[in-house]
C-alpha positions in Angstrom: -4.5 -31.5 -20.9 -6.6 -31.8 -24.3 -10.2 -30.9 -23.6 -12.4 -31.3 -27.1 -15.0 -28.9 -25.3 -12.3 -26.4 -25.5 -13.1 -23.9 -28.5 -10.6 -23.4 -31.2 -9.2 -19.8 -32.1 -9.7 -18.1 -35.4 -7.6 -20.6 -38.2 -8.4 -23.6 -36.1 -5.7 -23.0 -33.6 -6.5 -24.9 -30.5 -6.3 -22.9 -27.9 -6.0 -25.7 -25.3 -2.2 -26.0 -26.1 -1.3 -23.0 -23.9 -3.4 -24.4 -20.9 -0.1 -25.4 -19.9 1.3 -23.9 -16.7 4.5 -21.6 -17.2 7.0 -20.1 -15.1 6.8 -16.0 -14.5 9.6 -15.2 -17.5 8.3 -17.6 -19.6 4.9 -16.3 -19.5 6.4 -12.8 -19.6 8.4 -13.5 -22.5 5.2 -14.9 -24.6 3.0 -11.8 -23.6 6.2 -9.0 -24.8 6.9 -11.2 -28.0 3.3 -11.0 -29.1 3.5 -7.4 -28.1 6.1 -6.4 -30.4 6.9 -4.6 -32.3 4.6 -1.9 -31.2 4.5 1.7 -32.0 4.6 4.4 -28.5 1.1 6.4 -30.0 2.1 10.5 -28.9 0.3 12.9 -28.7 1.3 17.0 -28.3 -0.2 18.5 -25.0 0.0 22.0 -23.1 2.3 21.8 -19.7 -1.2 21.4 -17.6 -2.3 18.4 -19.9 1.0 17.2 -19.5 1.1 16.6 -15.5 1.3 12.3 -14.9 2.2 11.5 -18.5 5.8 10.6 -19.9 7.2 12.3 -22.0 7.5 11.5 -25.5 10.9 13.1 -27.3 13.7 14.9 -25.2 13.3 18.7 -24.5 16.3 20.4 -25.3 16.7 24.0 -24.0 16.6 26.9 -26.7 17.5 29.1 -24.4 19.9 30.2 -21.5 18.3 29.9 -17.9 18.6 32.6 -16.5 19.5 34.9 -19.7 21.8 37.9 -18.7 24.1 38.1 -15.1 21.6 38.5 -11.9 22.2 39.5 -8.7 21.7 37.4 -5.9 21.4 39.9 -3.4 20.0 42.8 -2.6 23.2 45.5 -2.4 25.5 47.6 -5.2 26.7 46.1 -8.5 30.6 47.0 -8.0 34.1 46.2 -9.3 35.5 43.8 -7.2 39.1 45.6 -7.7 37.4 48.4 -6.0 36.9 46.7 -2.5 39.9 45.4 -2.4 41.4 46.3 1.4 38.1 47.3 2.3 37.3 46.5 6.2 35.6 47.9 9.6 39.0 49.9 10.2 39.4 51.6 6.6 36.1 51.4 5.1 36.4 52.0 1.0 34.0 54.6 -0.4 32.4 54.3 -3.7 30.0 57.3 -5.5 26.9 56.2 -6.5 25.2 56.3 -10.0 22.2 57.8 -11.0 20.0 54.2 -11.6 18.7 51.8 -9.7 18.6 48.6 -10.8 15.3 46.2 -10.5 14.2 43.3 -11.7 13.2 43.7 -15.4 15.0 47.0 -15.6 17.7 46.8 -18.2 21.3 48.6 -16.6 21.4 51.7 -19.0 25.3 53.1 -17.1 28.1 51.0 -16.8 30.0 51.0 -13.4 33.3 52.8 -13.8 36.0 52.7 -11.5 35.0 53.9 -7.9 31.5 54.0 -8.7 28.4 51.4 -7.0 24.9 50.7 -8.9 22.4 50.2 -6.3 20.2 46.5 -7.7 17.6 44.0 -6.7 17.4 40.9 -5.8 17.5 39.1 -9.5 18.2 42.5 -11.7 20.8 42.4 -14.6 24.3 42.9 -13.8 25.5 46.4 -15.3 28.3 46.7 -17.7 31.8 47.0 -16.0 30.7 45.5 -12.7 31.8 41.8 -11.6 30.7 41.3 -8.4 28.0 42.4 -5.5 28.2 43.9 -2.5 25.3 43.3 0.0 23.9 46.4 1.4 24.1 44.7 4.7 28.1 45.2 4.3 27.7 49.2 3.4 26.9 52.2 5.1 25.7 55.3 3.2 28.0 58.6 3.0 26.9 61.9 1.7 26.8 60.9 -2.1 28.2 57.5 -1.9 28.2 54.3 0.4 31.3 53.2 2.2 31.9 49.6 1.9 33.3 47.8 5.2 34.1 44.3 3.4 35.8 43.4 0.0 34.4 41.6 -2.5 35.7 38.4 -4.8 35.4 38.3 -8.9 32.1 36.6 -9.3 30.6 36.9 -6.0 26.4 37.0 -5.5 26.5 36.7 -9.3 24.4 34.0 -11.4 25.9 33.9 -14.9 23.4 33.5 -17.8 23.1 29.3 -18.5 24.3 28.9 -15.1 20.9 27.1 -14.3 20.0 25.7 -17.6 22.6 26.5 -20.9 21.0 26.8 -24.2 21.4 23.0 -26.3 21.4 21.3 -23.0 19.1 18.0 -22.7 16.5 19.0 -19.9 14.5 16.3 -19.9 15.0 12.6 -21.4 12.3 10.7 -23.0 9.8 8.2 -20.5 10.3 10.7 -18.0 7.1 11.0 -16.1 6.4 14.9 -15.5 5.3 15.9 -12.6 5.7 19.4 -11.0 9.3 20.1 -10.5 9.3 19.0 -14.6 6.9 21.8 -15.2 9.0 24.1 -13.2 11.9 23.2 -15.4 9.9 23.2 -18.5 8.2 27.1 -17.9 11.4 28.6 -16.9 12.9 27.2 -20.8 10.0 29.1 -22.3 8.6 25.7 -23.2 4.7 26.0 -23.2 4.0 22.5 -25.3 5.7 18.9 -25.3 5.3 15.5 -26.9 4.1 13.1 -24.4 3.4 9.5 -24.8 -0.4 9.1 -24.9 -2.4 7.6 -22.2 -3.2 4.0 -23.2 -7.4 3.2 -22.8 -7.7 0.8 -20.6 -11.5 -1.3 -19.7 -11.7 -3.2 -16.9 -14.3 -5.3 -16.1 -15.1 -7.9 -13.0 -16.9 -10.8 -13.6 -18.9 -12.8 -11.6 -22.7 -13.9 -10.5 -21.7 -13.1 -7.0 -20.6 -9.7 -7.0 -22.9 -6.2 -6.3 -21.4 -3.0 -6.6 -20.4 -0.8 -3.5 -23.2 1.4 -2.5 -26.0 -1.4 -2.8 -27.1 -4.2 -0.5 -26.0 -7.2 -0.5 -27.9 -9.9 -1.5 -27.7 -13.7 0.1 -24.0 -15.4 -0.9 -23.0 -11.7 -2.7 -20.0 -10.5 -2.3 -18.9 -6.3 -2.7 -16.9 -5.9 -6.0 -13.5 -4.8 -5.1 -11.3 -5.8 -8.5 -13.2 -3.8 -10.4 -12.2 0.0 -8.0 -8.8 -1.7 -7.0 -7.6 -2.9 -10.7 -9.4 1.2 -11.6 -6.8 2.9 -9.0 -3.7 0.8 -9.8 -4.4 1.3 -13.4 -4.5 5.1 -12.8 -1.5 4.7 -11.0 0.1 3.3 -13.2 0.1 5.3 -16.6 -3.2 4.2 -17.6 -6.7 5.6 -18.4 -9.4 3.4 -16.6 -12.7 2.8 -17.6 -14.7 0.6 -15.1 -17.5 -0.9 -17.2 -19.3 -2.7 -14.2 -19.5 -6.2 -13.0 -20.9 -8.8 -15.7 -23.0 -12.1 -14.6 -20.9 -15.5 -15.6 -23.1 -15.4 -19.2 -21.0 -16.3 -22.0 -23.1 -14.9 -24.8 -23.4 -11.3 -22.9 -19.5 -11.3 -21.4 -18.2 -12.0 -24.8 -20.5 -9.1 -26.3 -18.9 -6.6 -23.4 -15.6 -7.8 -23.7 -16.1 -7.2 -27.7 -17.1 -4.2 -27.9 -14.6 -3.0 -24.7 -11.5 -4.7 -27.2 -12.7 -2.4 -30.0 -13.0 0.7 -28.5 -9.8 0.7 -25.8 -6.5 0.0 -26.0 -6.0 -2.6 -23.8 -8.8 -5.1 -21.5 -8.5 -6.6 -18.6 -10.7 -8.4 -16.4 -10.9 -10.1 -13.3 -12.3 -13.5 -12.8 -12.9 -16.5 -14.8 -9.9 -17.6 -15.4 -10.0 -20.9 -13.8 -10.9 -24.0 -15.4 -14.0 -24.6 -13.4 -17.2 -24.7 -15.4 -18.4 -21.3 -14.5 -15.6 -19.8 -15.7 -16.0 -18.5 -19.0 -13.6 -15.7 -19.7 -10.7 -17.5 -20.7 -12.8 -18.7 -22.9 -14.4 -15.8 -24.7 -10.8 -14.3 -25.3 -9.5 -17.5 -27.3 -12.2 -16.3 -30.0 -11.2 -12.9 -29.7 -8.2 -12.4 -32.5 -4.6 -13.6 -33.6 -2.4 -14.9 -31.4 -5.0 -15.4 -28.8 -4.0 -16.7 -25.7 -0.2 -16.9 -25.0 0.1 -18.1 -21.5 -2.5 -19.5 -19.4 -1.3 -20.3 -15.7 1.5 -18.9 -14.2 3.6 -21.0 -11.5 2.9 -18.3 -9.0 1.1 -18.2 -5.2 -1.0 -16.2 -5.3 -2.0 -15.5 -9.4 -1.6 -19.5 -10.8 -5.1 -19.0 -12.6 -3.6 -15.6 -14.9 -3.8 -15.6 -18.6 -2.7 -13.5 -20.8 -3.5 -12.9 -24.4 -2.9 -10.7 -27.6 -6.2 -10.0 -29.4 -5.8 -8.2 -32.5 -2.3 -6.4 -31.5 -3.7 -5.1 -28.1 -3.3 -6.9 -24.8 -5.8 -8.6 -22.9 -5.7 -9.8 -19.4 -7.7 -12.1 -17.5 -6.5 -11.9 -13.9 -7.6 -14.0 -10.7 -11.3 -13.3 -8.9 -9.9 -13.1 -5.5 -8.2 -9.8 -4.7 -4.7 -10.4 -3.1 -4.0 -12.6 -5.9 -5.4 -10.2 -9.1 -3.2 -7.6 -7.4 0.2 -9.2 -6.7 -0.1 -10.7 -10.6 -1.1 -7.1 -11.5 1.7 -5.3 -10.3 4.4 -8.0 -10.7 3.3 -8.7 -14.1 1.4 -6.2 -15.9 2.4 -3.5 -14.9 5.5 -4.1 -17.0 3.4 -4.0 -19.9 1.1 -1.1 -19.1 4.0 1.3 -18.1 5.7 0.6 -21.7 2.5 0.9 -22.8 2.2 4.4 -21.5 5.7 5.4 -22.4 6.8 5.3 -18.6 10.2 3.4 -17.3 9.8 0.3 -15.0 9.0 0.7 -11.6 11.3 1.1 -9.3 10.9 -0.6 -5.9 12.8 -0.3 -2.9 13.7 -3.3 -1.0 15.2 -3.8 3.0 16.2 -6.8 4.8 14.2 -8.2 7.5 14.2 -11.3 9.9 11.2 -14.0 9.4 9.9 -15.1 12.7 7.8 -17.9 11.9 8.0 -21.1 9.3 5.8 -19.8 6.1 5.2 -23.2 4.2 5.1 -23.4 0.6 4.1 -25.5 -2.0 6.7 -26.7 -4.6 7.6 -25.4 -8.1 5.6 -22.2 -8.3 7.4 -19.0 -6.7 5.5 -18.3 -3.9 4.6 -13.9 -3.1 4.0 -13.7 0.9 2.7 -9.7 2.4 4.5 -9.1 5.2 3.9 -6.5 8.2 7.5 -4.8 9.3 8.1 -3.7 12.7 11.7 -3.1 14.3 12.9 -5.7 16.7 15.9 -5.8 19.0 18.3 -6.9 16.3 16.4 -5.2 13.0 13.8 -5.6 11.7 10.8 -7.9 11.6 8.7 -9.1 8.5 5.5 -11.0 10.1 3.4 -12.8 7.4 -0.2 -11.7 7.1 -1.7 -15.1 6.5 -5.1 -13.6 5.5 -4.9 -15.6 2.2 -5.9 -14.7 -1.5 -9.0 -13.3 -1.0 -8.0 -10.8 1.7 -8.0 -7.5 0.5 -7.3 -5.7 3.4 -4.0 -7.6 3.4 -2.7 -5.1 1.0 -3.8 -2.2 3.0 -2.1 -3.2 6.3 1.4 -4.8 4.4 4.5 -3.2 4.0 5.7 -5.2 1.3 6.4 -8.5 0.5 8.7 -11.7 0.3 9.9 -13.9 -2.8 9.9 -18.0 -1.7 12.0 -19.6 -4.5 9.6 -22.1 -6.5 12.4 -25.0 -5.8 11.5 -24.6 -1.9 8.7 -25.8 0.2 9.0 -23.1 3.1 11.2 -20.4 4.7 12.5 -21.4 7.9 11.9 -19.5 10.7 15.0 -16.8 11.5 16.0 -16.7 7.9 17.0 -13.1 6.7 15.6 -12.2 3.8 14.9 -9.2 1.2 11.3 -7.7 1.5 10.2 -5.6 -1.0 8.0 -2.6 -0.2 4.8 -1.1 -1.5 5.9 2.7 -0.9 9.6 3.9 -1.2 10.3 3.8 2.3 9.5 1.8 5.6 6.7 2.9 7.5 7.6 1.3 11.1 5.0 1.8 13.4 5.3 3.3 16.9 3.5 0.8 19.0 3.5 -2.5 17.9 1.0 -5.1 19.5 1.1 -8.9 18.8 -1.4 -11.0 20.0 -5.2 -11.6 21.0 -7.3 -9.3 18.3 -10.5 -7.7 20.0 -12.8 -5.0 19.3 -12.4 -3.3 22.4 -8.6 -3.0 21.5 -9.4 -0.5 18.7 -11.6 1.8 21.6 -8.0 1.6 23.3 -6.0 2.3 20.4 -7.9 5.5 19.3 -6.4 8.3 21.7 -3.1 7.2 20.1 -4.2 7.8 16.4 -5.4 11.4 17.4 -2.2 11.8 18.7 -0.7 11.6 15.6 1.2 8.1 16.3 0.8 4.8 14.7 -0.5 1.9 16.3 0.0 -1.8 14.0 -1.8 -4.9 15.8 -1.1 -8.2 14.2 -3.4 -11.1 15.5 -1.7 -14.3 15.9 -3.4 -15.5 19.3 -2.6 -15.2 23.1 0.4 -18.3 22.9 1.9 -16.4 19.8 2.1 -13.0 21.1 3.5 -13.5 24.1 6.2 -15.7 22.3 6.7 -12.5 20.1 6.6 -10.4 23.4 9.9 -12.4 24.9 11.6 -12.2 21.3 11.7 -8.7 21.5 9.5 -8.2 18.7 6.5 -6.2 19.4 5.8 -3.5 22.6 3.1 -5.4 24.5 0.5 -8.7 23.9 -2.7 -8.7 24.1 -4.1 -12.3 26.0 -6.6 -13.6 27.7 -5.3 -16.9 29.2 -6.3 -19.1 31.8 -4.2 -21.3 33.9 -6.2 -24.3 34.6 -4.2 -25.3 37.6 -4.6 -22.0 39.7 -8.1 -20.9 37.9 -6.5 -17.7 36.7 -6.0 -15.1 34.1 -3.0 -14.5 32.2 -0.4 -13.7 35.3 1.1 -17.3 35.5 1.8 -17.1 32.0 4.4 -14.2 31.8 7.9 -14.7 31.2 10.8 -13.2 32.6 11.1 -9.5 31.2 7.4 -8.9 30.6 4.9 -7.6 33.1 0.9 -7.6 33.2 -1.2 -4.7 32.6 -4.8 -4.5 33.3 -7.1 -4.0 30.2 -10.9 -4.9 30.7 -13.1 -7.6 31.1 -15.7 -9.3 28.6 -18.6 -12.0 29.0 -17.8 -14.5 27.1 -20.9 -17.3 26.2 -22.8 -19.7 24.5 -24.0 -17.9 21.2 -26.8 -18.9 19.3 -29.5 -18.1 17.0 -32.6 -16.8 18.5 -35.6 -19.4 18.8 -33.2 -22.5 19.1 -35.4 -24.4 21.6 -31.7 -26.6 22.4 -30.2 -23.1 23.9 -33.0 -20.6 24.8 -33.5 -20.1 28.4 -30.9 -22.9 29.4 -27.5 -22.3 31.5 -24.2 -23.0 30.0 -23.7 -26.4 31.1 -28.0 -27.1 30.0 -27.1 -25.9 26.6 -24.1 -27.7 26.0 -25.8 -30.9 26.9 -28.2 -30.4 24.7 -26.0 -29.5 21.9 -23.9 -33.6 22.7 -27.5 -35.1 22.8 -28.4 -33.7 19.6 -26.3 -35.4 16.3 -27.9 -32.6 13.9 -26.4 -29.6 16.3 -23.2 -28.3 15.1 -20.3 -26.3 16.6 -18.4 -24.2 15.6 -15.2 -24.0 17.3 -12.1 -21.7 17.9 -8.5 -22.2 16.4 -5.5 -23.3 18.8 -3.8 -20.9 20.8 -7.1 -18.5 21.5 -8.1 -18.1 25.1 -11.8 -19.0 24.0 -10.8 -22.1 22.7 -9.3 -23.2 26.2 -13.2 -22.3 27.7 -14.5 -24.2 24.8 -12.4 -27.9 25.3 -13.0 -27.4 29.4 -17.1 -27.5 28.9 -16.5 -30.4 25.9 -14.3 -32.3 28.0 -13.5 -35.3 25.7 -16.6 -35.0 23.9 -15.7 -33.8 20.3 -19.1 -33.2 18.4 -19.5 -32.4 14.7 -18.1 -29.3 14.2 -15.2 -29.2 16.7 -12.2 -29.1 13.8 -14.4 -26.0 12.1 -11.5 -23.7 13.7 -11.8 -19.7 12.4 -9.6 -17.3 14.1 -12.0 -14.5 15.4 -15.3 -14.1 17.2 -17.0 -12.4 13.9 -16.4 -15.7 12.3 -17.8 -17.9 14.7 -20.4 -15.5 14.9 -21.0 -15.2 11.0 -21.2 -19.3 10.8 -24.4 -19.2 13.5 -26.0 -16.7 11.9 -25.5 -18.3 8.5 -26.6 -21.5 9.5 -23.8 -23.0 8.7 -23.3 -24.1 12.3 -25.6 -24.0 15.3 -23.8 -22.6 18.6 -20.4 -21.6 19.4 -18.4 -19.7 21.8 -18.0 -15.5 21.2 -17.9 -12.5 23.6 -21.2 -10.4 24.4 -20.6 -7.5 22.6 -20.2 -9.6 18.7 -23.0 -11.5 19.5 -25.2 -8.5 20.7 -24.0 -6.7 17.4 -25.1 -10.1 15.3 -28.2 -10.2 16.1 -27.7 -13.8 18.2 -28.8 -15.4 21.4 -26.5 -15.3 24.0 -26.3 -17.4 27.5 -23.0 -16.3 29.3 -20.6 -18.2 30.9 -17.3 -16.8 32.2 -16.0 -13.2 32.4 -12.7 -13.1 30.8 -9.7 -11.4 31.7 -8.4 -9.3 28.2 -5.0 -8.0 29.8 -1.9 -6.6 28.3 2.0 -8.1 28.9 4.1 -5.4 28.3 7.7 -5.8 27.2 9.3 -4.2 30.1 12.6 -2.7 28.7 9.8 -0.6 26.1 7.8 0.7 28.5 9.5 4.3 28.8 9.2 4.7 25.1 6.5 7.5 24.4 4.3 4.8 22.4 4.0 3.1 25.1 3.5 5.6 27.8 0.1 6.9 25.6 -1.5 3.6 25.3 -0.8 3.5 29.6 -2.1 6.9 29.8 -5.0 5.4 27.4 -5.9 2.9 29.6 -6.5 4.3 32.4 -8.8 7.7 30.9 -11.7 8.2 31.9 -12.5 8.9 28.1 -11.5 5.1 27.1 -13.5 3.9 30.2 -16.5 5.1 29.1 -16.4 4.0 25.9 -15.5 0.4 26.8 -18.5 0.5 29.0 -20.6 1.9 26.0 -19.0 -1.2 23.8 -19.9 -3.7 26.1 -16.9 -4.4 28.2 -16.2 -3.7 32.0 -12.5 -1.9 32.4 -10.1 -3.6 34.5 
């Protein structure tokens, strides 16, 4: 893997040796050795500066918590010998003395023998007494009180260092102090602590492509989200982030940035340019950056292979993957090891459950594979469904619960296997509808009743074919589809299984979409424009992926006729939509309301049936009885109308 256009680090160290691709501890190990030793840099803080950082040293307490004997109650500092007997039929009476006892008032009389001290909630225990008695359990008489119930040694009493004893360790080093740890901290007098300071960390995304949130996009741009997502889980994560901004793929200007970041933070990372392409320049700019240099550079990982990691002058430097998914699963599987020691803080702890895999999830041999998963509870447990939005998807990590490990030795997960998932919050969120199937727009107009109800609604689009096979598994509530039976020339009832049922939803125009002008399309019918489209070589399709109801609309008007274009298969009507309007392809097939929104030409052809199959052993569940009650409002009826669809 020599390259002699590969730039040598400072001593002549050729950096190209490490282009090498390593497994996940090997590449670990590197980064930690070239870490270490490394000294935690503390800092002394007030409790409110303290809040999010670890703690430094352990606190011991210097003194008892609380400091004297306290009452519990409300009621009469007594000797307990005195109530002995004491009940409803022979009521004991005690004299009162002259104090009352309050919080911060210090007992001045002891309690003799047949004698009560009226006290507070929290006020000092007088000398002699060893117990309580609630006033709820007395009843005043003349002088005294008579008490109706006896009394153990000890009772509605907090000793002093009951709570906290003087020389006890309250907190250990590395924890991280939130506000139960202030609590603890105030009520031991302690007003200033050691904490482990918070290490400076600059980020900064790199690329030609990428505008910053807020501004309009230009042709081919992209939004920069590495740059606020790598910000956040920095934050999160021990870290103090500073975003400096997207940098063009320049080499002279990155390296000056990344310079000047290196010098003035305490770690760098940045996102993009880590491949081996010729734009990419990061990886390197850091090889000329300081001793060691880089230490690994490509990580047998899916997603993340691209990572490298470097030392640069005794601080860490990171160069993770442009696309998001897989910048964040390396992130948080890899670096976040080093930034919480970095901070002072103890690994993460992540929780884990066991779930079912419904589908085959190919994978490619020797590099561990990370899949996101969506978790929803199915007859026998649950159910992890794989997102399949792929590395540059970074909604995936939004709408995933977690994710699954595939060994690097294996080349899929079998369908049915049972395997550990782990989560991206401490516990599983299962949703209370659960809808597999067709994806649509209008879908969401149904949804939203349920959402201001307070319930949660998780929709995972795998087509019409694979949600109603996830409807007879028992794994969702309902499926959308919109499928038509060729034979009988109708929607979506001959399709349904034993145990489901058919619920009306809406219908939508679906047509011929095009861009506006295209003398092949405008003013034509269907059948018109689709012979045009065959006559014409030049005029590309674009088509829809197996398994969609449109792509069953789309082969009837091709027949056998397969025309450049045909195998371009995305899995949504934005993206057939996009491609038109791009240019990338000429006409397709969409419903009304996306090409309306798009700006495209649109000649319709058949109005299509969008209907629910319901899992009929669910349908009493209160989920399910909202999005029925949904359905049928005159609310979501409107609004469908408004959207562009005609309610069933």
């Amino acid at each position: 893997m020599n390259n002699p256009a590969m730039p040598k680090g400072r001593g002549g160290v050729d950096q190209d040796q490490f282009l090498t691709v390593l497994s996940r501890e090997q590449a670990l190990a590197r980064f930690e050795a070239a870490l270490s030793p490394r000294e935690l840099p503390v800092e002394e803080c007030d409790l409110k500066g303290a809040l999010g950082l670890a703690l430094a040293k352990d606190i011991i307490a210097a003194v008892d918590v609380p400091p004297f004997d306290r009452s519990n109650v409300d009621g009469f500092a007594v000797r307990s010998a005195d109530t002995s007997g004491a009940g409803e039929a022979r009521p004991v009476r005690l004299s009162l003395n002259a104090e009352i006892i309050a919080c911060g008032t210090a007992p001045q009389l002891p309690v003799r023998a047949g004698t009560a001290t009226p006290i507070a909630t929290g006020g000092p225990i007088p000398r002699g007494a060893d117990a309580v008695m609630m006033v709820e359990h007395t009843q005043p008489s003349g002088d005294g009180i008579d008490i109706r119930r006896a009394v153990s040694p000890g009772q509605f009493v907090s000793y002093a260092g009951s709570d906290i004893a003087r020389g006890e360790t309250l907190l250990r080093t590395g924890t991280l102090i939130g506000s139960r740890e202030i609590g603890i901290l105030a009520a031991s007098g302690v007003a200033r602590v050691a904490v482990a300071k918070r290490p400076r960390v600059a980020i900064i995304s790199t690329g030609d492509e990428l505008v910053q949130p807020g501004h309009p996009l230009r042709p081919a741009a992209i939004y920069d989200t590495n740059g606020a997502i790598v910000a956040a889980a920095v934050s999160e994560n021990g870290g103090e982030a500073f975003f400096l901004g997207a940098i063009p793929d320049e080499e002279d200007k990155l390296e000056t940035v990344m310079r000047e970041a290196l010098a003035t933070h305490d770690m760098l990372i940045v996102s993009g340019g880590t491949s081996k392409g010729e734009g990419d320049v990061s990886h390197r700019i850091v090889a000329r950056l300081g001793k060691p240099g880089i230490v690994a550079h490509g990580v047998a990982l899916k997603p993340g292979k691209p990572l490298c990691l470097a030392v640069c002058g005794g601080k860490p430097v990171v160069i993770l993957p442009g696309f998001p998914t897989s910048a964040m699963f390396t992130f948080h599987d890899m670096i976040v090891l080093v930034l919480r020691r970095l901070a002072g803080l103890p690994p993460r702890n992540d929780a884990h459950v066991s779930a079912r895999v419904p589908v085959r999830i190919a994978s490619e041999l020797g590099r561990t594979e990370f899949v996101m998963v969506s978790l929803v509870e199915g007859d026998n447990g649950l159910i992890a469904y794989p997102s399949g939005k792929g590395s540059g998807a970074i909604t995936s990590f939004a709408q995933a619960d977690g994710f699954l490990k595939i060994d690097a030795l294996s080349d899929q997960m079998p369908a049915g296997t049972e395997t550990n998932i782990t989560l991206f919050t401490p516990h599983v969120r299962v949703p209370d509808l659960v809808i597999v199937g067709s994806h649509c727009t209008g879908l969401d107009i149904v949804t939203a009743p349920l959402a201001r109800e307070g319930l949660s609604v998780r929709s995972i689009s795998v087509g019409s074919l694979g949600g109603l096979a996830a409807a007879q598994r028992g794994e969702c509530d309902l499926a959308p589809i919109h499928l038509l039976d060729d034979r009988s020339d109708t929607y979506n009832k001959p399709f349904l299984m034993p145990g489901l049922e058919l619920v009306p939803g809406y219908r939508r125009m679906q047509g011929i979409v095009y861009r506006k002008g295209d003398k092949r399309f405008e003013g034509r019918s269907v059948s018109e424009a689709v012979r045009e489209a065959l006559k014409d070589p030049a005029c590309m399709m674009v088509n829809r992926n197996q398994g969609a109801g449109t792509r069953i609309l789309i082969d009837r008007l091709l027949g056998d006729a397969r025309p450049d274009g045909y195998w371009n298969q995305p899995r949504s009507h934005n993206a057939v939509a996009a491609a038109i309007a791009q240019n990338r392809a000429d006409w397709g097939m969409t419903i009304a309301p996306v090409a309306h929104a798009a700006g495209l030409g649109f000649i319709p052809f058949a109005e299509e049936h969008y209907d629910f199959a319901l899992v009929t052993k669910r349908k009493q569940r209160p989920a399910m009885q909202a999005f029925l009650e949904a359905c049928a409002s005159p609310e979501v009826r409107k609004a469908l109308e408004q959207a562009g669809f005609r309610p069933a």
